[in-house]
Chimera marker file (.cmm) of the C-alpha trace (Angstrom):
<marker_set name="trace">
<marker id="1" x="-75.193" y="-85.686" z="-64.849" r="1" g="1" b="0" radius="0.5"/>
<marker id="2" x="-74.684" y="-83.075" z="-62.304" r="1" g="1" b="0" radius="0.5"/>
<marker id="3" x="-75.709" y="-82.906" z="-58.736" r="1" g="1" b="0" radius="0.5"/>
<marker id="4" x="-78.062" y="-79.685" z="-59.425" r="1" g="1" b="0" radius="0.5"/>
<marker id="5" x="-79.736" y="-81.789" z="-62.599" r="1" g="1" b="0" radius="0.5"/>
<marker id="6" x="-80.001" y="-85.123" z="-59.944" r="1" g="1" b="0" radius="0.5"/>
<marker id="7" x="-81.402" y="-83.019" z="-57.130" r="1" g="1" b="0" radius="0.5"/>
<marker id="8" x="-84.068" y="-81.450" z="-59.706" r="1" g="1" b="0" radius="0.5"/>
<marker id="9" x="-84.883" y="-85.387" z="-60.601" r="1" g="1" b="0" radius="0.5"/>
<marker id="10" x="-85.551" y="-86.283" z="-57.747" r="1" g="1" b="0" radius="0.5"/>
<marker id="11" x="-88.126" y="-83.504" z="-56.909" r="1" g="1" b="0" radius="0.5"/>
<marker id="12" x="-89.862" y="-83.869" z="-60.894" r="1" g="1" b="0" radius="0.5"/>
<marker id="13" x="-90.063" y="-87.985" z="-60.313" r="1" g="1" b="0" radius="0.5"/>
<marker id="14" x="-92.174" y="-86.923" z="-57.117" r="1" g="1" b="0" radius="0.5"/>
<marker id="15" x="-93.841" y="-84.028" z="-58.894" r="1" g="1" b="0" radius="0.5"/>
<marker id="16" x="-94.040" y="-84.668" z="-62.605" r="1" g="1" b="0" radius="0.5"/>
<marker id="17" x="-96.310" y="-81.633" z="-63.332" r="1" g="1" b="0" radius="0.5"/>
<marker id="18" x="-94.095" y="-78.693" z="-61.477" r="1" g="1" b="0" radius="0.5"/>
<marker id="19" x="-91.382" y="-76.432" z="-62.667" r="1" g="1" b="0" radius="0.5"/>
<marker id="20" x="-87.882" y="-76.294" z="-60.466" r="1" g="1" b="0" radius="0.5"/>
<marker id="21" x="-84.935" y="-74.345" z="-59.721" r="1" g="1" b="0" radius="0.5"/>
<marker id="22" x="-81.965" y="-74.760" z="-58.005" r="1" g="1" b="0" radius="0.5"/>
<marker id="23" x="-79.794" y="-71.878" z="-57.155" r="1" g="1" b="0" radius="0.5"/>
<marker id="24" x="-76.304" y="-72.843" z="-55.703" r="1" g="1" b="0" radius="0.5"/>
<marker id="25" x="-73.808" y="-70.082" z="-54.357" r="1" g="1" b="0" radius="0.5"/>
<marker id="26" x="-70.390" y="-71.307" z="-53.835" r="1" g="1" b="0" radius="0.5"/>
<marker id="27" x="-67.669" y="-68.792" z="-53.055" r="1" g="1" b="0" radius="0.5"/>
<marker id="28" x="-63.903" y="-69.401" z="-53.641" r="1" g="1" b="0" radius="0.5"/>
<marker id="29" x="-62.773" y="-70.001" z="-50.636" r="1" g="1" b="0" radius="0.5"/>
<marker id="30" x="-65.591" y="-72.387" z="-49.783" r="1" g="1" b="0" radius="0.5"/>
<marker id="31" x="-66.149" y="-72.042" z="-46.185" r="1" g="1" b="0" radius="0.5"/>
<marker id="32" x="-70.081" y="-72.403" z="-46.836" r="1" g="1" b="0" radius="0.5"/>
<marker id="33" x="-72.573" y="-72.217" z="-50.001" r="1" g="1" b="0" radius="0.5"/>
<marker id="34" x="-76.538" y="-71.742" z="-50.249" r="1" g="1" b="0" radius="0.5"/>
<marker id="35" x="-78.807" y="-73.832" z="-52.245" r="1" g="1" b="0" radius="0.5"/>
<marker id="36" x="-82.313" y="-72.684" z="-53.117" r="1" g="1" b="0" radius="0.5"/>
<marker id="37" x="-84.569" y="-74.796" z="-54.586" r="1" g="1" b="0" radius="0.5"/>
<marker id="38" x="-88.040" y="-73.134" z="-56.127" r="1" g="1" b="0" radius="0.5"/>
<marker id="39" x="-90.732" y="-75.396" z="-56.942" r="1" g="1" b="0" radius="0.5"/>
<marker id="40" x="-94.179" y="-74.713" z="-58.718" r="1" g="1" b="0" radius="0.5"/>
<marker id="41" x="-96.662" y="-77.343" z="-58.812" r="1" g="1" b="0" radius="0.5"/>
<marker id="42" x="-100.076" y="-76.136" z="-59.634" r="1" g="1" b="0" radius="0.5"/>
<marker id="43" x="-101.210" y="-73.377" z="-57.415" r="1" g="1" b="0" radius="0.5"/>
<marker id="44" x="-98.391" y="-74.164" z="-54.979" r="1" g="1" b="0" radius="0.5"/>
<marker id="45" x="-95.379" y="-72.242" z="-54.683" r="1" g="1" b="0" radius="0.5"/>
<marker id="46" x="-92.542" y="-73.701" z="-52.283" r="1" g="1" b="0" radius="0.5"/>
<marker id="47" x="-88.640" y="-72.113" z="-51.531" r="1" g="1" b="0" radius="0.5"/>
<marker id="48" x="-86.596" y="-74.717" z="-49.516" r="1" g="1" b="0" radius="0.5"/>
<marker id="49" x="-83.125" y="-72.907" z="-48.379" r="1" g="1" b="0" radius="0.5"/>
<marker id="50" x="-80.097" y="-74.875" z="-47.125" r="1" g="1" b="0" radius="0.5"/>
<marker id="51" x="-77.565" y="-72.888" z="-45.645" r="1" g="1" b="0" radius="0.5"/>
<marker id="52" x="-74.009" y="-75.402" z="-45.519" r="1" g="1" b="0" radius="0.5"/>
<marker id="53" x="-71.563" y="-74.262" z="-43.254" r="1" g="1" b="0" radius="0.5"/>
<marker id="54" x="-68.273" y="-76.231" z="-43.541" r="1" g="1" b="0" radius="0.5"/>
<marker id="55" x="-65.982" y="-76.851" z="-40.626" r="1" g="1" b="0" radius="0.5"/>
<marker id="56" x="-62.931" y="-78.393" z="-38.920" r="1" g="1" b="0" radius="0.5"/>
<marker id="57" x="-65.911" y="-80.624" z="-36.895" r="1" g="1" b="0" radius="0.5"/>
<marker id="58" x="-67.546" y="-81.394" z="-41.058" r="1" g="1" b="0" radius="0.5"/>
<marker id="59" x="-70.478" y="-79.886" z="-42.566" r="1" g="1" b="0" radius="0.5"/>
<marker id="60" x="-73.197" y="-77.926" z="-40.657" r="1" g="1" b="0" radius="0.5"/>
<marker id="61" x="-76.535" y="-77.053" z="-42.499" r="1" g="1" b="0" radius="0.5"/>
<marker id="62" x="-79.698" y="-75.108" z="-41.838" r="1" g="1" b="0" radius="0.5"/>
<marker id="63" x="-82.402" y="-75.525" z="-44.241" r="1" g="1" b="0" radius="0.5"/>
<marker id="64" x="-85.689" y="-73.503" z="-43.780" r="1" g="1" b="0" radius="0.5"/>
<marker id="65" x="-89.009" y="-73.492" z="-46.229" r="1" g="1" b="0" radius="0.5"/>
<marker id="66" x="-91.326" y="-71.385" z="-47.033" r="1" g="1" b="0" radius="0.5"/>
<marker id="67" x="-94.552" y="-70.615" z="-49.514" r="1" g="1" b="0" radius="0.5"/>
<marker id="68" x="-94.345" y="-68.093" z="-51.844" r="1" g="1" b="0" radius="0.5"/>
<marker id="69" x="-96.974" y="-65.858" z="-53.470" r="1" g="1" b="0" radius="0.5"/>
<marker id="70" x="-97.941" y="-65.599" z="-57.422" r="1" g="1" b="0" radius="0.5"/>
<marker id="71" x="-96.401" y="-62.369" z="-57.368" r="1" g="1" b="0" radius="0.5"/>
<marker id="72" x="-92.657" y="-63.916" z="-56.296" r="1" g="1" b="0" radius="0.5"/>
<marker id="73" x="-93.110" y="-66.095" z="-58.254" r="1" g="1" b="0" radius="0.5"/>
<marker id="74" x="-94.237" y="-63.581" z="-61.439" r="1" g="1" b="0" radius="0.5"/>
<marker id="75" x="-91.108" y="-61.400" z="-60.663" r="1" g="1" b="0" radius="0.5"/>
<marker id="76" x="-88.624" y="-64.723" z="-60.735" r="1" g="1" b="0" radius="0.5"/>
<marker id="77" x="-89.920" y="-65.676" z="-63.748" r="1" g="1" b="0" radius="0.5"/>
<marker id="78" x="-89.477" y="-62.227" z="-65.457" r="1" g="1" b="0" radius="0.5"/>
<marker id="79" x="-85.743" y="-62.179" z="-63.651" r="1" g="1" b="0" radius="0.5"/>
<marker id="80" x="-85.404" y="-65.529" z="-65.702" r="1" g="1" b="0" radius="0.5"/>
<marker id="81" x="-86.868" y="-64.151" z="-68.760" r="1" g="1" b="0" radius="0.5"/>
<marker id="82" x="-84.500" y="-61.062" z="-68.486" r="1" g="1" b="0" radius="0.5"/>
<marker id="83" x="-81.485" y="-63.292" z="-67.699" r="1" g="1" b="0" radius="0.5"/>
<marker id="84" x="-82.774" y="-65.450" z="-70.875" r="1" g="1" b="0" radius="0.5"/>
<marker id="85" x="-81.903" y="-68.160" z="-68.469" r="1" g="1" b="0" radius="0.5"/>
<marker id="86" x="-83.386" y="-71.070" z="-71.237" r="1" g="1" b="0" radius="0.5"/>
<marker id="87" x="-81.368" y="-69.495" z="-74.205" r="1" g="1" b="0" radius="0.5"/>
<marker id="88" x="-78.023" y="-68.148" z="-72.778" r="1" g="1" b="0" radius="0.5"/>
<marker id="89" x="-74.917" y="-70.345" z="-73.128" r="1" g="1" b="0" radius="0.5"/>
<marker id="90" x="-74.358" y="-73.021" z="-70.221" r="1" g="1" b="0" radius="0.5"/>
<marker id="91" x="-71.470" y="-71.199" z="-69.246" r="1" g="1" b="0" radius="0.5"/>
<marker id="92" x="-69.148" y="-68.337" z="-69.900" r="1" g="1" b="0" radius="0.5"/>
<marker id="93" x="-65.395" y="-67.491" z="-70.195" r="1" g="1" b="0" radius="0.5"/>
<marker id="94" x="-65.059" y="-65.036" z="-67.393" r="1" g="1" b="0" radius="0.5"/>
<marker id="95" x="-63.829" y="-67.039" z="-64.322" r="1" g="1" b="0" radius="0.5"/>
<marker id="96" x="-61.422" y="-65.565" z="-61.365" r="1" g="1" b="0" radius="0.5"/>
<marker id="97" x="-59.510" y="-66.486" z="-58.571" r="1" g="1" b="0" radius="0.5"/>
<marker id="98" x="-61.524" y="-64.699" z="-55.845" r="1" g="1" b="0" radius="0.5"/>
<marker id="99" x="-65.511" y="-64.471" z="-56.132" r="1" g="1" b="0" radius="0.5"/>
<marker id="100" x="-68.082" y="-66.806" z="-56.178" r="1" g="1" b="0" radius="0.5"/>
<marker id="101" x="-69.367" y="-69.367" z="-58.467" r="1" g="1" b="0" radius="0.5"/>
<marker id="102" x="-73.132" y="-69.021" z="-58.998" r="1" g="1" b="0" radius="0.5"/>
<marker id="103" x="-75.165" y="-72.238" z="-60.680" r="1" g="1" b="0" radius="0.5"/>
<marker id="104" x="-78.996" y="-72.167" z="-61.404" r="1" g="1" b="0" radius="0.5"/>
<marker id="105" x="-80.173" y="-75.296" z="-62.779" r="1" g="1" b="0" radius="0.5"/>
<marker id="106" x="-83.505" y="-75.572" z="-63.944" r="1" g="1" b="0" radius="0.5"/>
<marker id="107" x="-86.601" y="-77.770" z="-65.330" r="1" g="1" b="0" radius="0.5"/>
<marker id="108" x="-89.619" y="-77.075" z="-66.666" r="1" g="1" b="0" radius="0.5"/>
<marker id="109" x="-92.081" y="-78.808" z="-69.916" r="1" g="1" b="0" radius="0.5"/>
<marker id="110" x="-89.869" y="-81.883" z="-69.470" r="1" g="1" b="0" radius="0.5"/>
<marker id="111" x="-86.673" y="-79.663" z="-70.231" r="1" g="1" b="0" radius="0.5"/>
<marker id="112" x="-83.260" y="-79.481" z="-68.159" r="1" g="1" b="0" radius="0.5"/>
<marker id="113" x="-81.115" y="-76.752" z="-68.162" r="1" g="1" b="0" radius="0.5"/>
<marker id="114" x="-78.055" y="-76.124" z="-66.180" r="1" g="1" b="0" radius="0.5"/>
<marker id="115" x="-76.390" y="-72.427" z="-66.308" r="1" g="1" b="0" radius="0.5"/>
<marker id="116" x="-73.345" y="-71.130" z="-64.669" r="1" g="1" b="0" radius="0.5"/>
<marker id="117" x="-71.881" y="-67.295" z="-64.241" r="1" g="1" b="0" radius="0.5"/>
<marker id="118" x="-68.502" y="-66.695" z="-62.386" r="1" g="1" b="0" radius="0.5"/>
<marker id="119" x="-69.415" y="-63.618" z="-59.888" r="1" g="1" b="0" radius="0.5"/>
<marker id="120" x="-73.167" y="-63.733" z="-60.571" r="1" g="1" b="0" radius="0.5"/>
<marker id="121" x="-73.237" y="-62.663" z="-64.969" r="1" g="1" b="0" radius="0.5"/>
<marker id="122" x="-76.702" y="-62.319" z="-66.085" r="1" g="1" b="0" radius="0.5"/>
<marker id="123" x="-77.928" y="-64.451" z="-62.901" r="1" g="1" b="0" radius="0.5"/>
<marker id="124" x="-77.342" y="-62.283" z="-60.487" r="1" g="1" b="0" radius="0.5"/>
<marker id="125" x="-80.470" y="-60.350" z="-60.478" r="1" g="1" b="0" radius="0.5"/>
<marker id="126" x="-82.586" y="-63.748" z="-60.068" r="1" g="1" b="0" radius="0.5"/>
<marker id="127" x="-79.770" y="-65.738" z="-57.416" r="1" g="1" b="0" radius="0.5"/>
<marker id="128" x="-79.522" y="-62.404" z="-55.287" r="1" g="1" b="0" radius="0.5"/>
<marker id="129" x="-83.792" y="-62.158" z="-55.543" r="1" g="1" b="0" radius="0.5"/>
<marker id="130" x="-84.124" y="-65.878" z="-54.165" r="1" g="1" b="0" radius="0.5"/>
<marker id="131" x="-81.489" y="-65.026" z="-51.549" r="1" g="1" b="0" radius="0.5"/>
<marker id="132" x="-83.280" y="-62.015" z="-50.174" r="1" g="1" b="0" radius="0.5"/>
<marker id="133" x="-87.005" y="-64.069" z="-50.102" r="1" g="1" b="0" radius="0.5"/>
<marker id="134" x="-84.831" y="-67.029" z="-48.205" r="1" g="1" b="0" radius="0.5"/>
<marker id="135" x="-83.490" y="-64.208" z="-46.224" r="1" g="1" b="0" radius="0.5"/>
<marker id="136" x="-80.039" y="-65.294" z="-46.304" r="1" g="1" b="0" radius="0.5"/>
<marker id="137" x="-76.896" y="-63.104" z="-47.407" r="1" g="1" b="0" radius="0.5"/>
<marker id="138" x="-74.787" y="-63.906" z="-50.024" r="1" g="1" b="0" radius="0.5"/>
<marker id="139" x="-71.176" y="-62.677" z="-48.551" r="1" g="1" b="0" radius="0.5"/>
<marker id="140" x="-68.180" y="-64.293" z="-49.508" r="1" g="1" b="0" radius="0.5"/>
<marker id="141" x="-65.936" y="-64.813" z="-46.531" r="1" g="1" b="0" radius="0.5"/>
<marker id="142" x="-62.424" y="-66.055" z="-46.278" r="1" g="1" b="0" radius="0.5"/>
<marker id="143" x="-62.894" y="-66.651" z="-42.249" r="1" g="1" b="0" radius="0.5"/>
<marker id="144" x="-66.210" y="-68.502" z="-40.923" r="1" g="1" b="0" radius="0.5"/>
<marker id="145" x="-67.612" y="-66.451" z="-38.418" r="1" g="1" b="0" radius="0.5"/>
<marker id="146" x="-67.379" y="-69.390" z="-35.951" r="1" g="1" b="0" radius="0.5"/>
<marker id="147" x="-70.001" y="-67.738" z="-33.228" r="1" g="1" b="0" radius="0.5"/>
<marker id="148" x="-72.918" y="-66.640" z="-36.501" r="1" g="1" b="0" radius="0.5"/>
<marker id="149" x="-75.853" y="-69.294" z="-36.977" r="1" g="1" b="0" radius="0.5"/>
<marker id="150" x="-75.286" y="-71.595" z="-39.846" r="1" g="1" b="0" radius="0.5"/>
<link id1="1" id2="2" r="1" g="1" b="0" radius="0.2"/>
<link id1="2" id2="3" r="1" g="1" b="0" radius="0.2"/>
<link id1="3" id2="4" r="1" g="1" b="0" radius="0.2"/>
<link id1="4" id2="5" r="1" g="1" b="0" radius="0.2"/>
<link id1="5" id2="6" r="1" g="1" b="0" radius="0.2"/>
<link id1="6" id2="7" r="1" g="1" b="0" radius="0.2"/>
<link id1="7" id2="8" r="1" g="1" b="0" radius="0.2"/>
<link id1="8" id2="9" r="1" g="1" b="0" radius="0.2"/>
<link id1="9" id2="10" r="1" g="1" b="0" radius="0.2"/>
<link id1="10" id2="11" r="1" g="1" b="0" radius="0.2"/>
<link id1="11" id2="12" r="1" g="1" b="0" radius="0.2"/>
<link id1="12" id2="13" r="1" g="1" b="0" radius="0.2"/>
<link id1="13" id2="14" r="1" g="1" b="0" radius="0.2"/>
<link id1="14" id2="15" r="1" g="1" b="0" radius="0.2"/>
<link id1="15" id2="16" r="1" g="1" b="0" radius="0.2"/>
<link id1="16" id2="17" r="1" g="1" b="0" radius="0.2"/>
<link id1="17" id2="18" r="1" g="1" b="0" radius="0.2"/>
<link id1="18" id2="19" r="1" g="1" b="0" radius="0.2"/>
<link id1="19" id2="20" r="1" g="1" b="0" radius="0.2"/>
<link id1="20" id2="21" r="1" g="1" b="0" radius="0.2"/>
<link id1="21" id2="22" r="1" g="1" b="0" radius="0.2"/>
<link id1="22" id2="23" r="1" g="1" b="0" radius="0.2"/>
<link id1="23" id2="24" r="1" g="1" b="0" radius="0.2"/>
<link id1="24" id2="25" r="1" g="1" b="0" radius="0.2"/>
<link id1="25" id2="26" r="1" g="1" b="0" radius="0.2"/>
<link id1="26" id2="27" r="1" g="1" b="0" radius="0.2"/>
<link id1="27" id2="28" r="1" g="1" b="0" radius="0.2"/>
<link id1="28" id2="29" r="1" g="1" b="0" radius="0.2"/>
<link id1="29" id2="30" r="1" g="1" b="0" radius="0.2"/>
<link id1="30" id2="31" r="1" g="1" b="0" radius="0.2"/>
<link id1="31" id2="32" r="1" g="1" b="0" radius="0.2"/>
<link id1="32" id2="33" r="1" g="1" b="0" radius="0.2"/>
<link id1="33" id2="34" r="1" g="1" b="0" radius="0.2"/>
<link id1="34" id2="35" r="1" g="1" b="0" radius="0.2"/>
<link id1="35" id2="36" r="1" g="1" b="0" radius="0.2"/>
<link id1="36" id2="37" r="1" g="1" b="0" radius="0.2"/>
<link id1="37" id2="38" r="1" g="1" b="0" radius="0.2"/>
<link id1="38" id2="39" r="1" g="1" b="0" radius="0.2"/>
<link id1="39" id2="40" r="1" g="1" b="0" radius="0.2"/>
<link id1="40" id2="41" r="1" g="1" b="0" radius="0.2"/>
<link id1="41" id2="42" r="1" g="1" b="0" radius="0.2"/>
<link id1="42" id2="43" r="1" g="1" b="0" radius="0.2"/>
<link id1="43" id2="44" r="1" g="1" b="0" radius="0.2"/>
<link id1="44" id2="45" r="1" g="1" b="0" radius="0.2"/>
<link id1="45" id2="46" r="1" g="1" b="0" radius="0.2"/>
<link id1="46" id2="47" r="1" g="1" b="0" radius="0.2"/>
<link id1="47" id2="48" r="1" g="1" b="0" radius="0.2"/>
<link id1="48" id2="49" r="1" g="1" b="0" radius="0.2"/>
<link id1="49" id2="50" r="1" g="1" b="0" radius="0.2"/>
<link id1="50" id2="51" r="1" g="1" b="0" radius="0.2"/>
<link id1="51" id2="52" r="1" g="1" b="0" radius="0.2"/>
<link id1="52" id2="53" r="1" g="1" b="0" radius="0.2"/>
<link id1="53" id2="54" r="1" g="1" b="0" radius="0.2"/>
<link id1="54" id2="55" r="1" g="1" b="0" radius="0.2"/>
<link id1="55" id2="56" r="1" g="1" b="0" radius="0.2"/>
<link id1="56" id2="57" r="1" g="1" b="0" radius="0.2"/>
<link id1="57" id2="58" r="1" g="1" b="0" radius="0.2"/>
<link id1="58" id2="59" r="1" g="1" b="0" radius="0.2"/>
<link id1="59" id2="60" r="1" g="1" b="0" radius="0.2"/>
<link id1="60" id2="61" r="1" g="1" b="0" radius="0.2"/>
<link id1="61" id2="62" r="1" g="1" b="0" radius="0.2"/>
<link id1="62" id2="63" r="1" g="1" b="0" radius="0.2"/>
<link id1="63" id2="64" r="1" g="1" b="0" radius="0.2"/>
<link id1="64" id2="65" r="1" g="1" b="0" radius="0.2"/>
<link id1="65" id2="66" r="1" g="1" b="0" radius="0.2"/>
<link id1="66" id2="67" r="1" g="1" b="0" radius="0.2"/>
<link id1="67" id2="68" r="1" g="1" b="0" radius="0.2"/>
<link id1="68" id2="69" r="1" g="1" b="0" radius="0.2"/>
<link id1="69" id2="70" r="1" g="1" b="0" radius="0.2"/>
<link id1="70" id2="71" r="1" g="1" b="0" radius="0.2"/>
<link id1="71" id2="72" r="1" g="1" b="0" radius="0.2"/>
<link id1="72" id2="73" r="1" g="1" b="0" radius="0.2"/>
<link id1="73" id2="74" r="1" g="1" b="0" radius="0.2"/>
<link id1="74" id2="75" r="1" g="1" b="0" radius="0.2"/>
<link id1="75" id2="76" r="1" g="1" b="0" radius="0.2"/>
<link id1="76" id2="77" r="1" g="1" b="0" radius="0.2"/>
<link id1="77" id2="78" r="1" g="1" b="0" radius="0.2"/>
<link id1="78" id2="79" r="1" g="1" b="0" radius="0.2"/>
<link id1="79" id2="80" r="1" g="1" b="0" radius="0.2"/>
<link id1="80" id2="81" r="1" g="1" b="0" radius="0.2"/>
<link id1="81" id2="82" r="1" g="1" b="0" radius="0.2"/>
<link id1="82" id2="83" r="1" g="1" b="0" radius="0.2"/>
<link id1="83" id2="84" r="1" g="1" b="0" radius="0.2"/>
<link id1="84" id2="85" r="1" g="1" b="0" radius="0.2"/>
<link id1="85" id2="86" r="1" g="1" b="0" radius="0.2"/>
<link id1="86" id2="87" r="1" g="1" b="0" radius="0.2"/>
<link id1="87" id2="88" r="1" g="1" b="0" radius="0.2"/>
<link id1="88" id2="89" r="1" g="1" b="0" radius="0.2"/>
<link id1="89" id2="90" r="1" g="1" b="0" radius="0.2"/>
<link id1="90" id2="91" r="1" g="1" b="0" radius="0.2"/>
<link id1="91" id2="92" r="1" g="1" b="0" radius="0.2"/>
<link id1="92" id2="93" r="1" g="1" b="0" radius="0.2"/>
<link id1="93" id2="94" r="1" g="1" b="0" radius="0.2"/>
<link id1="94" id2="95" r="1" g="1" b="0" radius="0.2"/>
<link id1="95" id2="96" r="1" g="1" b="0" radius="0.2"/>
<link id1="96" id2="97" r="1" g="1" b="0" radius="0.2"/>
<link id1="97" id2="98" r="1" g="1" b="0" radius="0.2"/>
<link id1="98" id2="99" r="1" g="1" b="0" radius="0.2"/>
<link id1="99" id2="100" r="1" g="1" b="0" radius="0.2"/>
<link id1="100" id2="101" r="1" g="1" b="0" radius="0.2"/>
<link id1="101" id2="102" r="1" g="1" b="0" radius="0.2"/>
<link id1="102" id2="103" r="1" g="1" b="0" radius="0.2"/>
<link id1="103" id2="104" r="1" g="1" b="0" radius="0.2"/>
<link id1="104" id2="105" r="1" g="1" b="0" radius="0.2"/>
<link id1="105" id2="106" r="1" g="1" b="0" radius="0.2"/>
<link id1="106" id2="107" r="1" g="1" b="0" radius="0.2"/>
<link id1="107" id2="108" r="1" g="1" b="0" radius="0.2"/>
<link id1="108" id2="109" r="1" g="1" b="0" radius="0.2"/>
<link id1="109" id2="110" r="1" g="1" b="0" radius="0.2"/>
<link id1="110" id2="111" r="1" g="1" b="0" radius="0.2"/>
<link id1="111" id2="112" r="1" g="1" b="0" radius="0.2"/>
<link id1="112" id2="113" r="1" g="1" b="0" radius="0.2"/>
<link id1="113" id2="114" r="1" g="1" b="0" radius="0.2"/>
<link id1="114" id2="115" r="1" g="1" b="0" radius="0.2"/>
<link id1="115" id2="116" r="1" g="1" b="0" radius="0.2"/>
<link id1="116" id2="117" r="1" g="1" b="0" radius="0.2"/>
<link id1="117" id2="118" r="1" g="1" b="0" radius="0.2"/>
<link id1="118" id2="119" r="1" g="1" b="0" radius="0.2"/>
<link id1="119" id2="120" r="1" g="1" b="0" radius="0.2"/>
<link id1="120" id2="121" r="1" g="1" b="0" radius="0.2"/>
<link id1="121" id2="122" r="1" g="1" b="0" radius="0.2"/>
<link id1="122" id2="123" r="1" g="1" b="0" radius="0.2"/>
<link id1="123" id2="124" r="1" g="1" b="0" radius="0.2"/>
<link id1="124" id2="125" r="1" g="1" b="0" radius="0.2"/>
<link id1="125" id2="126" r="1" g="1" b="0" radius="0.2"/>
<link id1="126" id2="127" r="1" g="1" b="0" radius="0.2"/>
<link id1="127" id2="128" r="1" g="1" b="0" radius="0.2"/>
<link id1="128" id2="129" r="1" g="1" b="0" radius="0.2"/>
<link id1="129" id2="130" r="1" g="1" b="0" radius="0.2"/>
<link id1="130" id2="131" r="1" g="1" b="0" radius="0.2"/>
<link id1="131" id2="132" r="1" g="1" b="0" radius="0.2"/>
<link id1="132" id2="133" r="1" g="1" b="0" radius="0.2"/>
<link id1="133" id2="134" r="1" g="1" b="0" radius="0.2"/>
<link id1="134" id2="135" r="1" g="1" b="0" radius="0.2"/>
<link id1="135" id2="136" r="1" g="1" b="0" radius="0.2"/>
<link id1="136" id2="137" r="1" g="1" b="0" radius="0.2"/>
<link id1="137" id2="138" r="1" g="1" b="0" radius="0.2"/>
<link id1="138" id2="139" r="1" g="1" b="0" radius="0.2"/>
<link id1="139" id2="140" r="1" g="1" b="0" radius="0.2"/>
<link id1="140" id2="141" r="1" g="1" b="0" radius="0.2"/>
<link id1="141" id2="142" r="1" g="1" b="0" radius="0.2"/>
<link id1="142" id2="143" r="1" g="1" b="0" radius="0.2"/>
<link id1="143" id2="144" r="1" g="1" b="0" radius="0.2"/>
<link id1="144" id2="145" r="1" g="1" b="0" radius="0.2"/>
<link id1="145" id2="146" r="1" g="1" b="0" radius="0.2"/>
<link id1="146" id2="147" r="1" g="1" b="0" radius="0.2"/>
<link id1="147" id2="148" r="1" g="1" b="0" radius="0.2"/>
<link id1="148" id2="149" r="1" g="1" b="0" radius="0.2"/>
<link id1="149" id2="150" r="1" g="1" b="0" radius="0.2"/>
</marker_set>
C-alpha cells in the first residue's frame, strides 16, 4: 500500500463520510517536497499543507491549514474532472532525469485511487491550483536556499 493511500486511511477511518486528496510534489533532486491534503466532510472544507525541507541537520517541516470555500472546492473538482483523475491510467511512460515527480492520491464513495505524472501530465492544472490556495511555490531547486522559511 503506499504512503499517500495510508495517509488517506488514516483521515477516512476518522472521517468515514468525507472525500480526500493528497497532492505530493517531489522534485529530482529532492532537497524538499509539498504535501497537500484536501478534505470534504459535509459542509466542511479543510487544506492542510506541509512544506518538508530536507537538510544536513534532517528534515524540517512547516505545515499550515486552512478552510476553503464551495467555490475552491467546485473549481478542484472540475480540475479533477478535466484531468479525468478517476479514469486516467495510474501512471504514464514519460519519466526524466531532471523535473519533478507529482502524485495525487485520492478517495472518495469508498474508492482509492493513486495517480502519478512525471513533470505535472494532466495533473498539473489541479497540483499547481492546490499549491497557489496553500500559497506555496512549486520550484524545483538543486541548492536549498538555506536562509528561506521552510
Amino acid at each position: 500500500m503506499e504512503d499517500s493511500e495510508l495517509e488517506l486511511r488514516t483521515i477516512v477511518s476518522i472521517r468515514p463520510s468525507c472525500e480526500a486528496y493528497l497532492f505530493t510534489w517531489v522534485p529530482t533532486w529532492p532537497v524538499e517536497r509539498v504535501e497537500i491534503t484536501i478534505v470534504r466532510d459535509g459542509q466542511e472544507i479543510e487544506m492542510i499543507c506541509k512544506k518538508i525541507r530536507m537538510t544536513t541537520d534532517g528534515d524540517r517541516s512547516k505545515t499550515h491549514s486552512r478552510l476553503l470555500s464551495k467555490e475552491q472546492w467546485h473549481e478542484f473538482e472540475s480540475l479533477l474532472e478535466e484531468a479525468m483523475f478517476w479514469e486516467i491510467p495510474i501512471t504514464h511512460s514519460a519519466t526524466g532525469l531532471d523535473g519533478h515527480m507529482w502524485l495525487l492520491a485520492g478517495y472518495r464513495n469508498g474508492s482509492f485511487r493513486n495517480v502519478y505524472r512525471w513533470c505535472g501530465g494532466t495533473l498539473e492544472r489541479a497540483g499547481t491550483f492546490l499549491a497557489e490556495l496553500a500559497e506555496v511555490e512549486l520550484r524545483a531547486s538543486y541548492m536549498p536556499d538555506e536562509t528561506a522559511d521552510v
